[in-house]
C-alpha positions as CSV (number, residue, x, y, z in Angstrom):
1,X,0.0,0.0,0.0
2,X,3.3,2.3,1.0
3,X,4.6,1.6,-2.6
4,X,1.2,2.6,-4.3
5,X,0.9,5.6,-2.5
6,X,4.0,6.6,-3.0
7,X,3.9,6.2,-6.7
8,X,0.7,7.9,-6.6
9,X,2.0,10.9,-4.9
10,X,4.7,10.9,-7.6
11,X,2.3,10.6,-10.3
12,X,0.5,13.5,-9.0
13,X,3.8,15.9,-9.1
14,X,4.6,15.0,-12.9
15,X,1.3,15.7,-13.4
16,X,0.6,19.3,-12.3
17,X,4.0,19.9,-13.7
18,X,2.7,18.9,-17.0
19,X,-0.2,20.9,-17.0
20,X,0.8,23.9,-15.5
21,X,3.1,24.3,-18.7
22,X,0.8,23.1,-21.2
23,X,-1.6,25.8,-19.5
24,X,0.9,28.3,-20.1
25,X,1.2,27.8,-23.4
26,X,-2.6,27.5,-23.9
27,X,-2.9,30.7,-22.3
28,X,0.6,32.6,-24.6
29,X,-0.8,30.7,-28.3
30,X,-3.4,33.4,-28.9
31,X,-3.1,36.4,-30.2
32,X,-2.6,39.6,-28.1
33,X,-2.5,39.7,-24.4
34,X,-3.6,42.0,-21.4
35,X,-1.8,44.7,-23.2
36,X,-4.0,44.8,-26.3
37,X,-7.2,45.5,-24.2
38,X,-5.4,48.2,-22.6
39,X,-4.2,49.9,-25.4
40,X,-7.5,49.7,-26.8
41,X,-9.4,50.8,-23.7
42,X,-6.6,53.9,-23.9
43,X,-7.7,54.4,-27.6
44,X,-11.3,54.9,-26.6
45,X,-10.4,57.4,-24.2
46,X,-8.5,59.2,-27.2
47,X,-5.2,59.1,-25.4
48,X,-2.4,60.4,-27.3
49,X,0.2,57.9,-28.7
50,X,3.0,58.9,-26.6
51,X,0.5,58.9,-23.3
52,X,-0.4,55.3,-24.7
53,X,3.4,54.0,-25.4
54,X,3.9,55.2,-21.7
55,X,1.5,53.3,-20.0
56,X,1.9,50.3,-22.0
57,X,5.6,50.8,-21.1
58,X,4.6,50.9,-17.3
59,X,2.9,47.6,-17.3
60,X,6.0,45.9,-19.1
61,X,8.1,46.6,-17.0
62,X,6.1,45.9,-13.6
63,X,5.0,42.5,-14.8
64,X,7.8,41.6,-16.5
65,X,6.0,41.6,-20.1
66,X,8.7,42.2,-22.1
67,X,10.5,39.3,-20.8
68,X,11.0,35.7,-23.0
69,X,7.8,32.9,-22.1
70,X,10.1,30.5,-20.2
71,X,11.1,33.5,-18.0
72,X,7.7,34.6,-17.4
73,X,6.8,30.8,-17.0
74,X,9.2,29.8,-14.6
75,X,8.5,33.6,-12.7
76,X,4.6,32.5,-12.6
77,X,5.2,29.0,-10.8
78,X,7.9,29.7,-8.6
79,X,5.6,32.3,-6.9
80,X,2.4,29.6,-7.5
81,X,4.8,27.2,-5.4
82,X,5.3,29.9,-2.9
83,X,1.6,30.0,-2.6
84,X,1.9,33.4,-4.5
85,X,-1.2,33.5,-7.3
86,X,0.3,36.4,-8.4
87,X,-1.3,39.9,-9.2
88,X,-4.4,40.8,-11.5
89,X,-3.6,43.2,-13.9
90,X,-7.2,43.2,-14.9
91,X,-8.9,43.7,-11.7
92,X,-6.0,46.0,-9.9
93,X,-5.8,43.2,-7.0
94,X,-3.9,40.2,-5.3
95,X,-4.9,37.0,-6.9
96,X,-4.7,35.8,-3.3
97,X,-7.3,38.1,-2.0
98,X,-9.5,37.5,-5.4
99,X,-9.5,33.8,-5.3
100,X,-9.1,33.2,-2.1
101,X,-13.2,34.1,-0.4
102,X,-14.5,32.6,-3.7
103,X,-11.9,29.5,-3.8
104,X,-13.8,29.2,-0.3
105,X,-17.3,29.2,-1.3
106,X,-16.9,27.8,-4.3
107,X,-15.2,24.4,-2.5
108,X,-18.4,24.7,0.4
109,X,-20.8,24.4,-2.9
110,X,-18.7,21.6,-4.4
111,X,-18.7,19.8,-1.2
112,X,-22.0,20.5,0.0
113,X,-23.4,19.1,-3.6
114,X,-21.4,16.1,-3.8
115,X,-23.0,15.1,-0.5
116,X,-26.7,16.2,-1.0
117,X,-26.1,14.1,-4.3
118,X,-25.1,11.4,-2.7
119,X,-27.6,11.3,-0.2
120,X,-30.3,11.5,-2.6
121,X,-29.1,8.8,-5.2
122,X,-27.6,6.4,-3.3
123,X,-31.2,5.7,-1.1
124,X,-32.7,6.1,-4.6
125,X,-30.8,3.8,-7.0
126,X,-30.7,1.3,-4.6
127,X,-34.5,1.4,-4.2
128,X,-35.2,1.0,-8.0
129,X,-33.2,-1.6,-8.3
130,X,-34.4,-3.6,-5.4
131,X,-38.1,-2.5,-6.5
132,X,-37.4,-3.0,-10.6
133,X,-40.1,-1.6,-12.8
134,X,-42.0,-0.9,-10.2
135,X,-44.3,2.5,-10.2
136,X,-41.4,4.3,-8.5
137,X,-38.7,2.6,-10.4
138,X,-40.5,4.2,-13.8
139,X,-41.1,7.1,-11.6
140,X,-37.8,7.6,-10.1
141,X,-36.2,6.8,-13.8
142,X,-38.7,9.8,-15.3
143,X,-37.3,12.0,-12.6
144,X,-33.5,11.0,-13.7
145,X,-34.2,11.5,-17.6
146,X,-35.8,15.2,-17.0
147,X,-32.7,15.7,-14.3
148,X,-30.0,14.5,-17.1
149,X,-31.6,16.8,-19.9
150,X,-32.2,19.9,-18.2
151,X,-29.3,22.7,-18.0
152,X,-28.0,24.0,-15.1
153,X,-29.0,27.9,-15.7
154,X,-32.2,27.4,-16.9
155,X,-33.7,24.9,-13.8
156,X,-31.7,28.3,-12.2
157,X,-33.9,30.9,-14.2
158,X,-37.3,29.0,-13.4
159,X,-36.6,28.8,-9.3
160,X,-36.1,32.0,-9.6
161,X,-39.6,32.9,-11.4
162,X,-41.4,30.7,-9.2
163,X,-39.2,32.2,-6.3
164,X,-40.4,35.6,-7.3
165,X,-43.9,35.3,-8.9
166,X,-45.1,31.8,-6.9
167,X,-43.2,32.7,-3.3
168,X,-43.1,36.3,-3.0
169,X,-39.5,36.2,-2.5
170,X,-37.9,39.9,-1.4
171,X,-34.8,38.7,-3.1
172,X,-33.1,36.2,-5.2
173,X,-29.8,34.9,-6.3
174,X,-26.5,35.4,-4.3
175,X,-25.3,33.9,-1.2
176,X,-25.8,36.0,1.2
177,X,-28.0,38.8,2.0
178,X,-27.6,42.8,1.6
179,X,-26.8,43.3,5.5
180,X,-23.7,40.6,5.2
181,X,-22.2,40.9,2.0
182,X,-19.7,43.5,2.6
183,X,-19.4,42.3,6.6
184,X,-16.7,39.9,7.9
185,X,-17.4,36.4,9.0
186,X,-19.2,36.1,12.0
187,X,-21.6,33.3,13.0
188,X,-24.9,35.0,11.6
189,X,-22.6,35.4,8.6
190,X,-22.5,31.9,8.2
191,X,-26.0,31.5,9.4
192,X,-27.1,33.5,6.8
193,X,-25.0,31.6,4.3
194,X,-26.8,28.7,5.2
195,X,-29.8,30.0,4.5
196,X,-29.5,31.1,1.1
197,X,-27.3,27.8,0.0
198,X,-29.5,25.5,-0.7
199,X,-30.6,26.9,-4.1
200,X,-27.4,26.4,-5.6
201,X,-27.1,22.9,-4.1
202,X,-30.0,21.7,-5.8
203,X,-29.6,23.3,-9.2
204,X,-25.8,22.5,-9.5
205,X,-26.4,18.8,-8.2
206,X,-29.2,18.4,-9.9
207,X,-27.5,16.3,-12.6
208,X,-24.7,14.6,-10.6
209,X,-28.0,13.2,-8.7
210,X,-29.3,12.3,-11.6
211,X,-26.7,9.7,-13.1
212,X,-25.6,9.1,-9.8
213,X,-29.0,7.4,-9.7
214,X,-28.7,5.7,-12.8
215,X,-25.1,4.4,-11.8
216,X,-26.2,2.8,-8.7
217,X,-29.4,1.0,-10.2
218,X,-27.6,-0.3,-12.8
219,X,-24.5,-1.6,-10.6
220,X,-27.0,-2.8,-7.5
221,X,-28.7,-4.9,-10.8
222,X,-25.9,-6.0,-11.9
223,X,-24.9,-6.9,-8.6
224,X,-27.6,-8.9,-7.4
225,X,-27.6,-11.4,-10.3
226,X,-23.8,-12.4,-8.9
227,X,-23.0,-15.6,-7.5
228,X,-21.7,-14.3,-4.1
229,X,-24.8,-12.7,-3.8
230,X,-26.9,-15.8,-4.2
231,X,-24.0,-17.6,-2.0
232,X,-24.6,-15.3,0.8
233,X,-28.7,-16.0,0.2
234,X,-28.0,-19.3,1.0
235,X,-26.4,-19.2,4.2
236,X,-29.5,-17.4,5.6
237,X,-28.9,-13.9,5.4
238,X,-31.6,-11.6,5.5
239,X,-32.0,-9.9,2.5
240,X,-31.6,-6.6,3.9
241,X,-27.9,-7.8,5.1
242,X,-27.4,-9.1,1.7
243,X,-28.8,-5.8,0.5
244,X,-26.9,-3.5,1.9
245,X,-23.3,-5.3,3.8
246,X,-22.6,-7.3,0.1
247,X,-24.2,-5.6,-3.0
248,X,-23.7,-1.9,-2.4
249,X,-20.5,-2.2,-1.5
250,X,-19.6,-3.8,-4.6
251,X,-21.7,-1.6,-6.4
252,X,-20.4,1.5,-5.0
253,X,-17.0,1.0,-6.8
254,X,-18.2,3.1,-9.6
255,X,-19.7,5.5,-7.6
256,X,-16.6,6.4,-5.6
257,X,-13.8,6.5,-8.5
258,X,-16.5,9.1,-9.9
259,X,-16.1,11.1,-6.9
260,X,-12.5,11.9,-8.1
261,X,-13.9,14.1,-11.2
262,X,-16.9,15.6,-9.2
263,X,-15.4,18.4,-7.5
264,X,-13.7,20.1,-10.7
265,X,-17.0,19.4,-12.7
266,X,-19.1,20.9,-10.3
267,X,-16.9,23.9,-9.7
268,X,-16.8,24.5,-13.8
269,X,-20.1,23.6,-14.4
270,X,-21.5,26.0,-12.0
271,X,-20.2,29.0,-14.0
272,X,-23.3,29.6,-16.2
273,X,-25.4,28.8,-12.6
274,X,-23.4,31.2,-10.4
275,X,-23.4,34.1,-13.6
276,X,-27.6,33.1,-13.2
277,X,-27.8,33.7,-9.8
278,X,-24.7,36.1,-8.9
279,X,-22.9,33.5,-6.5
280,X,-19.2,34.8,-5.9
281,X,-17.8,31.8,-6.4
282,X,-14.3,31.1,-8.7
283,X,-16.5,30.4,-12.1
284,X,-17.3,34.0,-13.2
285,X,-13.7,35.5,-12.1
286,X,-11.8,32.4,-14.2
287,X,-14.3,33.5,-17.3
288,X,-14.0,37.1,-16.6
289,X,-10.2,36.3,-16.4
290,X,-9.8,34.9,-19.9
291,X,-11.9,37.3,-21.6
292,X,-9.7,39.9,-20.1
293,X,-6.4,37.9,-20.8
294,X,-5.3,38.0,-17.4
295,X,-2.9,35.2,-18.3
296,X,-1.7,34.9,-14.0
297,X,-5.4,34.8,-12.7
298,X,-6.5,32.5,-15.2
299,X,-3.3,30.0,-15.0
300,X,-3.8,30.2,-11.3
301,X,-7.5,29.0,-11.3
302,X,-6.5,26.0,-13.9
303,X,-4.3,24.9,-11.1
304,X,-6.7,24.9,-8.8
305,X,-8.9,23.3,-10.7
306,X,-6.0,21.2,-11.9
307,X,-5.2,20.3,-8.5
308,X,-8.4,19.7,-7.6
309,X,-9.0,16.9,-10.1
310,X,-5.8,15.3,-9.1
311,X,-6.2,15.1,-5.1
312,X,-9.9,13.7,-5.9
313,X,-8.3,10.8,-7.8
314,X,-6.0,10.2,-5.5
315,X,-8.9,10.0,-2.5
316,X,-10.4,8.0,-4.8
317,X,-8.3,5.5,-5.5
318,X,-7.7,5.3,-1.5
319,X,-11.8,4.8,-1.1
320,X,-11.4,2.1,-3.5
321,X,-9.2,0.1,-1.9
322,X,-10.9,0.3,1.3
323,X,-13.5,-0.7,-0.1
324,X,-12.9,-3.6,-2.4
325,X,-10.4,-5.9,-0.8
326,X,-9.7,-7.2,-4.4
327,X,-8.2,-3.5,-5.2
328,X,-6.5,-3.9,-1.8
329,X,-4.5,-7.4,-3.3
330,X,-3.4,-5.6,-6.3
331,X,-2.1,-2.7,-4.9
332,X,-0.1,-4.5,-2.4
């Protein structure tokens, strides 16, 4: 287990390396940078060419734009590996103090949506397939389907009608409300947080719940048709025992290495949900990066994210072999 771990951990370092450079790259191959849209913001305000030249001059050399890629690379991730996000020439700030609140929330939501969908589909899923083509396996199955096919933002847009126009509702969207936005945390801070997080919850793990659902009906079916299963039938176990102590465990291999990608996915797919409902999570400011190339805000946030990704895998694989003692062998 030492030795897998170990090579794991390894694996994880060659891999951020990888894709912090291939991000940089990804980020340089365009055309233009954070000094085109200044120059044409400048234009607008009919600066004069030399008044242009100047600022454009300013912002060279403070960020070091006039130096080669692989020095303004290796600049970027030494100060990443320093914890250092760097500065946003865009928004005038710290990338520490711009990512750092919405990093925050934005992980809460992740983690807060993983486990709401988890605690809906796995009672679910195992119900259907226990119960197969009964009225709530058919109804249950509807549910999935209309879950799988609707977008994000738009089951975002029609809370928010009904909210309005059904409820009465004073306000809508955000996460907190007008009294605690700009206050520091405090206890009703987080109260209030509370308060106004299960909306995103449900929309954003709407469709994680959803296949998660499907996953665990199909597995649990799949499952139950096993020898092992019928073995442990046979030496008198109830069924509930069998149910739940032998067949979901099995069946929740696929549900746990899936639990690797969720976190990324739900913090990229809430970006059209948190624009919807102004959350001030990391979503808008990575797409409000790019479109401003802000090349160090937007590199930061794909670590993150890359990071992210990575760790999840690697708790993953961990869950996994805890939980099937045949991954357990092979990793030894």
């Amino acid at each position: 287990m030492k030795k897998f771990l170990l090579r794991r951990f390894v694996q994880m370092l060659v891999t951020l390396a990888t894709v912090s450079f291939i991000s940089f790259l990804v980020i340089e191959l365009p055309p233009g940078d954070f000094l085109s849209v200044v120059e044409a913001n400048l234009e607008d305000q009919f600066f004069t060419e030399e008044q242009i030249e100047a600022e454009l001059a300013g912002f060279r050399d403070r960020f070091g734009l006039d130096q080669p890629w692989i020095v303004r690379y290796l600049r970027w991730i030494g100060g990443l590996l320093r914890g250092d996000l760097g500065y946003s020439m865009a928004f005038g700030a710290s990338g520490n103090d711009l990512v750092g609140e919405r990093l925050a929330l934005s992980v809460t939501i992740s983690v807060a949506t993983i486990l709401f969908s988890l605690a809906v589909a796995i009672p679910i899923g195992l119900y259907s397939a226990v119960r197969q083509y009964s009225i709530a396996d058919h109804f249950f199955t509807f549910l999935g389907f209309i879950g799988l096919a609707t977008p994000n933002f738009l089951l975002a847009l029609l809370l928010m009608f009904m909210a309005v126009f059904v409820f009465n509702a004073s306000s809508i969207g955000g996460l907190f409300s007008a009294d605690y936005i700009a206050a520091s945390w405090s206890i009703p801070k987080v109260v209030d947080l509370m308060k106004h997080l299960w909306l995103p919850i449900i929309i954003i793990g709407t469709a994680g719940t959803a296949g998660t659902i499907r996953v665990v009906r199909a597995r649990m079916l799949d499952t139950l048709g096993e020898p092992f299963i019928q073995t442990a039938r046979m030496k008198g176990l109830t069924e509930r025992r069998v149910v739940t102590r032998h067949a979901l465990r099995v069946a929740m291999n696929p549900v746990v290495s899936g639990m690797g990608l969720q976190m990324p996915q739900v913090i990229e797919g809430e970006t059209l949900t948190a624009i919807v409902l102004a959350l001030p999570t990391i979503g808008p400011l990575l797409l409000m990066a790019v479109l401003a190339e802000d090349m160090l805000i937007a590199g930061s946030i794909l670590m993150i994210l890359t990071t992210a990704l990575i760790l999840g895998n690697f708790l993953a694989d961990i869950g996994l072999a805890w939980l099937d003692p045949r991954i357990r062998q092979e990793v030894r």
